[in-house]
PLY file of the C-alpha trace (Angstrom):
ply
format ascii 1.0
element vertex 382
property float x
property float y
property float z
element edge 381
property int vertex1
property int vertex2
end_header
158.47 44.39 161.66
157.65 45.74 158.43
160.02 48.75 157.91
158.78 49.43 153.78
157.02 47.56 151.05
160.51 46.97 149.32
160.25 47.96 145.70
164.41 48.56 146.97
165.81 45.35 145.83
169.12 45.99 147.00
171.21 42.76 145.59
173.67 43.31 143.18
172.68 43.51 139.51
173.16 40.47 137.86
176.06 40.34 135.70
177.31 44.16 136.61
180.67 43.76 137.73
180.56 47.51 137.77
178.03 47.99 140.12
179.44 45.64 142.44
182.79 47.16 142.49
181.52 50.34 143.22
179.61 49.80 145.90
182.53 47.86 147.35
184.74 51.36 146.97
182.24 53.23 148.20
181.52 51.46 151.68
185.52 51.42 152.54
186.23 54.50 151.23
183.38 55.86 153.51
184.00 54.07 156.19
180.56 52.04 156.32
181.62 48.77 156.78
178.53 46.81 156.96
177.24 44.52 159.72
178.42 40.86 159.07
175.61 38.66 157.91
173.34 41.51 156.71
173.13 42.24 153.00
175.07 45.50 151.65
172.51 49.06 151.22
173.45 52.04 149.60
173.38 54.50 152.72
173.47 57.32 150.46
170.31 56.26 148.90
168.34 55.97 152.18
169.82 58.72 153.17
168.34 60.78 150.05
165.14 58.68 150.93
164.64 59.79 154.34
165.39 63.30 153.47
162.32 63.36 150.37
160.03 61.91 153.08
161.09 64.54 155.44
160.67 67.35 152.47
157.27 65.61 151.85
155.81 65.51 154.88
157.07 69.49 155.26
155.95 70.91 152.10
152.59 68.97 153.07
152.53 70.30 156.18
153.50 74.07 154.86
150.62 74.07 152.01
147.94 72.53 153.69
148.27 73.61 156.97
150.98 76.37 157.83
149.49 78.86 155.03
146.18 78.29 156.19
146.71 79.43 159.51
145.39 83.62 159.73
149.14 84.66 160.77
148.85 88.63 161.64
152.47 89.39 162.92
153.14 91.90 160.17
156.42 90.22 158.69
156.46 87.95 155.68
157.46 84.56 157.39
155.28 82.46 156.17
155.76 83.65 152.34
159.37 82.91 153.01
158.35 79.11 154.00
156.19 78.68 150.76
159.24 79.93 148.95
161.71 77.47 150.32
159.47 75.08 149.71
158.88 75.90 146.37
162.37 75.32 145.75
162.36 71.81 146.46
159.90 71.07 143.51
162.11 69.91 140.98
164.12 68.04 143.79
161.96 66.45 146.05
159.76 63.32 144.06
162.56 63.26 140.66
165.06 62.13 143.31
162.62 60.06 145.11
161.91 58.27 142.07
165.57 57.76 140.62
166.47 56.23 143.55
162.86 53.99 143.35
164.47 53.02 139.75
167.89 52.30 140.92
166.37 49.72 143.43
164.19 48.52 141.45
166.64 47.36 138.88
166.51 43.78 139.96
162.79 43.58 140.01
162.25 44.39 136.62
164.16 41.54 135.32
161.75 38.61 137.29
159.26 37.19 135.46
156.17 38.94 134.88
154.18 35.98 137.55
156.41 37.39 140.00
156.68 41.58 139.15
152.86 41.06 138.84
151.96 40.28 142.08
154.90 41.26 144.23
155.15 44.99 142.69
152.22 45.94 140.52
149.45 44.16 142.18
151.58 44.71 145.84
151.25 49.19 145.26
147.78 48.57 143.66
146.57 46.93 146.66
148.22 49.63 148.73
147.18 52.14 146.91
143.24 51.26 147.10
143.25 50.62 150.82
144.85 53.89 151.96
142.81 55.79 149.36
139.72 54.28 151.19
141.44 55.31 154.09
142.03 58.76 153.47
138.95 59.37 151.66
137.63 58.52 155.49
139.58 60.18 157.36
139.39 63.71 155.27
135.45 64.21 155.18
136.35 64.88 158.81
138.55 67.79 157.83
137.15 69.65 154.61
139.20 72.64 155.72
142.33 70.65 154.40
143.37 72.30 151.20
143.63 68.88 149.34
142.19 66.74 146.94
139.40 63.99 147.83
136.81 62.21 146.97
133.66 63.97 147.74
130.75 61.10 145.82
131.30 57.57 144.59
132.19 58.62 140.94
135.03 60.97 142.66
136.21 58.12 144.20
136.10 55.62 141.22
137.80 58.56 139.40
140.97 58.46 141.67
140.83 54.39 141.82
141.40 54.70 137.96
142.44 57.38 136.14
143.01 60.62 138.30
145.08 59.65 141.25
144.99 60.96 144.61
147.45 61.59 146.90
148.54 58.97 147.30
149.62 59.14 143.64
153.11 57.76 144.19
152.33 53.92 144.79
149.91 54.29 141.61
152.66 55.35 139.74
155.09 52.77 140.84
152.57 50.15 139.95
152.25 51.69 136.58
155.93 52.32 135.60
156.76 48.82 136.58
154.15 47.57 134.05
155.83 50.35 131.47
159.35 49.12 132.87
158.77 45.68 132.06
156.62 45.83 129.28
159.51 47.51 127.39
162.57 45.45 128.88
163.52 44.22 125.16
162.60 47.35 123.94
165.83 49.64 123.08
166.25 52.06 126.19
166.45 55.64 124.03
163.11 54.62 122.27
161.53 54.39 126.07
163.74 57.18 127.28
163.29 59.83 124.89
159.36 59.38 124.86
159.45 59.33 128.90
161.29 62.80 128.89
159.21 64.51 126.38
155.89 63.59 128.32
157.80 65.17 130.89
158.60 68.45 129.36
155.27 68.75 128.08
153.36 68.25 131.22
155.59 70.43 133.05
155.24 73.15 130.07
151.30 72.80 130.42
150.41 71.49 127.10
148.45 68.44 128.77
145.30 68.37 130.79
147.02 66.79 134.02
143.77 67.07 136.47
144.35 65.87 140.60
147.80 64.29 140.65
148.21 63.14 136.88
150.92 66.20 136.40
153.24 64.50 138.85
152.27 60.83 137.36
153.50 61.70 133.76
156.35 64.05 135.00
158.25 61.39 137.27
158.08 58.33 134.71
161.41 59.57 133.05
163.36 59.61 136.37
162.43 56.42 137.90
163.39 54.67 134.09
166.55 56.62 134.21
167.04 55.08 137.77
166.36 51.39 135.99
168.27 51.78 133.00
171.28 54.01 134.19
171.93 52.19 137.89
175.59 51.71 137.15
176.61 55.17 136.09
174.39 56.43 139.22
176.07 54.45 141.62
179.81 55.56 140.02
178.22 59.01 140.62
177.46 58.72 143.88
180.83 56.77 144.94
183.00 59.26 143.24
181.21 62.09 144.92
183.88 65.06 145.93
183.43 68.21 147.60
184.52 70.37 144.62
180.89 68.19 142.53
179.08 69.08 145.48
179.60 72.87 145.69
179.71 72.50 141.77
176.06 70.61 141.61
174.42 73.29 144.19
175.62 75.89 142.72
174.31 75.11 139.23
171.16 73.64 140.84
170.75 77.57 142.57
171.37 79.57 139.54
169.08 77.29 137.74
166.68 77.89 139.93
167.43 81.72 139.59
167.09 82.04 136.22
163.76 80.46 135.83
162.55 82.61 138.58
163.60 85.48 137.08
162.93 84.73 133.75
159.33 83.29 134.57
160.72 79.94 132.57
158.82 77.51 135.04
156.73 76.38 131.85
159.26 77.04 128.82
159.08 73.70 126.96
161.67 71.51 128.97
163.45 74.02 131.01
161.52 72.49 134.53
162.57 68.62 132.92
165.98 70.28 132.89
166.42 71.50 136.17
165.08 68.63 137.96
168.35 66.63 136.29
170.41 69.22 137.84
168.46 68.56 141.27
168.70 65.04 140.94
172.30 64.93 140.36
173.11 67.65 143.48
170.75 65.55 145.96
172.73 62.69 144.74
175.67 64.23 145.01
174.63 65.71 148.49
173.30 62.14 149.82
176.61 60.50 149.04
178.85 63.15 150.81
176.52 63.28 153.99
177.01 59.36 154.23
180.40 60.40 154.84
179.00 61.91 158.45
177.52 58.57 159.83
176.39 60.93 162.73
173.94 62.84 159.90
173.16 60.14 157.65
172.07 57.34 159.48
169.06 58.92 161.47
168.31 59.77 157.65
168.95 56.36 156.39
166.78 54.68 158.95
164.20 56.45 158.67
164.63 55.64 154.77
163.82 52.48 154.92
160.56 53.37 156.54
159.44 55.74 154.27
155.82 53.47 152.88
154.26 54.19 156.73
155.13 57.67 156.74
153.90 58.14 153.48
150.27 56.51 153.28
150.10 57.88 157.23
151.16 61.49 157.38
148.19 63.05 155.63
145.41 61.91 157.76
147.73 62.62 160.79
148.08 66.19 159.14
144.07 66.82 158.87
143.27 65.75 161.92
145.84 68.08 163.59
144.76 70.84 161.05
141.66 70.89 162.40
142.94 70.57 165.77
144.91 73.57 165.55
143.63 76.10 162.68
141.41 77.88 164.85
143.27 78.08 168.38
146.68 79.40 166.91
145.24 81.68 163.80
143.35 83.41 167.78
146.78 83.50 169.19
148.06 87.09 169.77
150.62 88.46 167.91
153.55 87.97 170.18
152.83 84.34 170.65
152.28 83.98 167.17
156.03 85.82 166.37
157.29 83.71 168.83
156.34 80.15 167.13
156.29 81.29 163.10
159.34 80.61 161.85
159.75 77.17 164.15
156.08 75.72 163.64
156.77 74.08 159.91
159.37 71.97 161.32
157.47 71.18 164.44
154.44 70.29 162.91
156.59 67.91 160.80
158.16 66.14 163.24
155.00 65.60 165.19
153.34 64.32 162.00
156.00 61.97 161.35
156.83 61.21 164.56
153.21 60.17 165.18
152.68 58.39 162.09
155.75 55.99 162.57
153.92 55.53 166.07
151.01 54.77 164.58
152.59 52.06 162.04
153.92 50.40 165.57
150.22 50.67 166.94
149.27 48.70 164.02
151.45 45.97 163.78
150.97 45.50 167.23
147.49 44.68 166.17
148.16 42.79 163.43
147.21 44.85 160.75
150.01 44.01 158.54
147.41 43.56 155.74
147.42 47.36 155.80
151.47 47.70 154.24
151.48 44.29 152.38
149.14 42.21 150.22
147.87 39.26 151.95
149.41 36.54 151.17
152.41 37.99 149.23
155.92 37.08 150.70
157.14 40.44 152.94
160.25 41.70 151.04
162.68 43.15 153.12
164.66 46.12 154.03
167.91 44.00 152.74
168.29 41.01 150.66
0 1
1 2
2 3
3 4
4 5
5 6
6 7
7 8
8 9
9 10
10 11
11 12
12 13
13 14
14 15
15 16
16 17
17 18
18 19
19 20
20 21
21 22
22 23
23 24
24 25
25 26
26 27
27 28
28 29
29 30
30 31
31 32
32 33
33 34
34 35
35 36
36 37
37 38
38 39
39 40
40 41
41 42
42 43
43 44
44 45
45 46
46 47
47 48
48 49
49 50
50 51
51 52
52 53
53 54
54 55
55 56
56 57
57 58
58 59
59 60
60 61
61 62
62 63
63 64
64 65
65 66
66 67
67 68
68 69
69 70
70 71
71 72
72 73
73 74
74 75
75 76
76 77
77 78
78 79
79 80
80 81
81 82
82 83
83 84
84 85
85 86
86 87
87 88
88 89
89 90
90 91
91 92
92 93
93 94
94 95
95 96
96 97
97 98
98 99
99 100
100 101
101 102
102 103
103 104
104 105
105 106
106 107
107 108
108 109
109 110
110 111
111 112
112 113
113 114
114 115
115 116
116 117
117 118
118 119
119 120
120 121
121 122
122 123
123 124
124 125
125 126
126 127
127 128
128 129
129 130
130 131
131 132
132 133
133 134
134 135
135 136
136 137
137 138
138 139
139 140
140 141
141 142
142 143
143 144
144 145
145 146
146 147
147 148
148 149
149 150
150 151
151 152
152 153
153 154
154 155
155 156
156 157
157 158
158 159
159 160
160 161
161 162
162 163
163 164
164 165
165 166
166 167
167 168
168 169
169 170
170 171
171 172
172 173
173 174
174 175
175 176
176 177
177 178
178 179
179 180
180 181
181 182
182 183
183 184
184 185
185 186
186 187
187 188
188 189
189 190
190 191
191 192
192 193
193 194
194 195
195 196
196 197
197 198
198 199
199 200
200 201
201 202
202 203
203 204
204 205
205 206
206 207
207 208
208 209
209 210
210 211
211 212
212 213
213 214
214 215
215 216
216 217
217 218
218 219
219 220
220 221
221 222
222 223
223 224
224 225
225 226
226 227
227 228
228 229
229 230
230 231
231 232
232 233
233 234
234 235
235 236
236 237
237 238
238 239
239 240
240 241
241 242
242 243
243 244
244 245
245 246
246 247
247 248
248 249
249 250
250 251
251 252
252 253
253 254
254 255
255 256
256 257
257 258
258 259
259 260
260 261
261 262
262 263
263 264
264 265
265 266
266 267
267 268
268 269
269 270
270 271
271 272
272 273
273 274
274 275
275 276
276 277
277 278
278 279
279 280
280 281
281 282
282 283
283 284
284 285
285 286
286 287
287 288
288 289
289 290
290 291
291 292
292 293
293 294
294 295
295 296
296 297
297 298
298 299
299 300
300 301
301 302
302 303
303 304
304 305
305 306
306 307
307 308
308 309
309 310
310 311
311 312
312 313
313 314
314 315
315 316
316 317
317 318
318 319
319 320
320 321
321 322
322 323
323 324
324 325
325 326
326 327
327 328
328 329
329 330
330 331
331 332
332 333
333 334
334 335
335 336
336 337
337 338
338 339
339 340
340 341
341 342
342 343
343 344
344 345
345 346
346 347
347 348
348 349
349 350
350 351
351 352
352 353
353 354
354 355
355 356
356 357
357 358
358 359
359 360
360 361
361 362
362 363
363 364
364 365
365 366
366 367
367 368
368 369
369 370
370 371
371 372
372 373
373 374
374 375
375 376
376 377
377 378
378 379
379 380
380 381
């Protein structure tokens, strides 16, 4: 089965000792003693996977559906969702791409024959058939709140330069060119420019229309993910309880102050925090894999995160338009009864059905649909 188009190379480095040895002390020292005859996985990295698909699919599910919905039960419920969700910003895709970097570590070093077609070529494909795809699918549902392609020249627009979104495998595709294009290239001179871009965007000082805000903001992270892969994995192995309730409690009053102080777009202050977030989900991620009982449910579902991901938003119009009218006519004491609980339910359906869906195609044969034909299937573990 095809679990995820693996741009998770999960062999050891070459030539990092370090690495190795720390995954070693990490797996006996949390009591994940792998399988025999299947290759080693950083559970804490799935882990932090599945739980950024599972914020995805809910903050998704929140702003294009949840807030749409004509709620009239006189509290502020649904404000309170946005909020939380809010929160999650400067979390959610910086971790999702450090963790992209970290795996992708190996990758990067092929030669460009192979990075070519395996990775950039591999999420271009990807990227082009599921924006066809959506751009389907969502001219059934124009009450979605989201962005689409509405004439050919929209559509040629988000197949180029303005990405949909589906913007994360057209940004893998293009920081693996960046990543390898620079490989000899000292890592502060590729660094440095990655996080100013970053700072900027968030700060508003570049024209970022459709998804390109979130393309030029996340290129830092996943580099820092390439380039830093050691020190991240000695992070996560030396993970305490004492750096945990340290990390969230910086990562709160960070998120505090800004609020307060209206600092969302201060040059670099949203850069900042989102290294703060990275380092608590890190942090976070490698202390749950301490709980098998918690983090395996999240790690499997982890390595599965590519179906969830290209599936969940057609899933999520189609039951948007399903639903917007009946339950915005529900009464207000059936509507009290299901407000806070609906976000989370709608999310599970939506990924519970998408993941059901990915089966349904399979079964079919449609593997063409998560892997370019003809390309070897990389997989979960090497």
């Amino acid at each position: 089965m095809i679990q995820e188009l693996s741009f998770i190379d999960t062999r050891p480095a070459e030539n990092d000792p370090d690495a190795a040895r720390v995954r070693f002390r990490h797996r006996y020292r949390a009591g994940n003693t792998p399988a025999a005859g299947r290759s080693h996985r950083a559970e804490w990295a799935d882990a932090a996977k599945g739980a950024c698909i599972i914020l995805v699919v809910l903050w998704h599910v929140v702003v294009k559906d949840y807030l749409q919905i004509d709620w009239h039960i006189g509290v502020p419920v649904p404000g309170l969702w946005g909020t939380l969700g809010e929160q999650f910003l400067p979390l959610r895709m910086p971790l999702f791409f450090t963790i992209s970097g970290v795996f992708a570590a190996n990758a990067a070093q092929r030669p460009w024959r192979v990075v070519a077609r395996s990775r950039i070529a591999g999420f271009l494909y990807l990227y082009a058939v599921w924006l066809l795809i959506h751009t389907a699918v969502l001219a059934t549902a124009p009450e979605l709140p989201t962005d689409r392609a509405t004439s050919a020249l929209g559509l040629l627009e988000q197949l180029t330069i303005t990405p949909s979104n589906l913007w994360y495998l057209y940004a893998l595709a293009l920081y693996f060119t960046i990543a390898k294009a620079t490989r000899r290239v000292p890592r502060a001179l590729v660094l440095v420019p990655a996080a100013v871009l970053s700072a900027v965007t968030a700060a508003g000082l570049l024209d970022t229309p459709g998804n390109r805000a979130g393309l030029y903001q996340n290129l830092v992270f996943f580099l820092a993910g390439l380039y830093l892969r050691p020190q991240i994995q000695r992070w996560a192995a030396t993970a305490s309880r004492r750096r945990l309730v340290l990390t969230s409690g910086v990562y709160v009053l960070a998120l505090a102050a800004m609020a307060v102080a209206g600092a969302q777009q201060w040059l670099g202050v949203w850069t900042a925090v989102s290294v703060v977030a990275v380092a608590f989900g890190i942090t976070a991620a490698a202390r749950l894999a301490r709980w098998p009982a918690l983090s395996n449910p999240l790690a499997r579902l982890g390595r599965i995160t590519l179906p969830i991901y290209v599936i969940h938003m057609p899933v999520l119009a189609l039951l948007h338009r399903l639903l917007l009218v009946p339950v915005s006519g529900l009464n207000r004491p059936v509507q009290g009864l299901i407000v806070l609980g609906y976000p989370v339910l709608l999310t599970g359906l939506v990924t519970g059905l998408s993941l059901a869906i990915h089966r349904g195609l399979l079964a079919v044969r449609a593997r063409w649909l998560f892997t370019l034909p003809g390309s070897r299937q990389l997989k979960v573990a090497e």
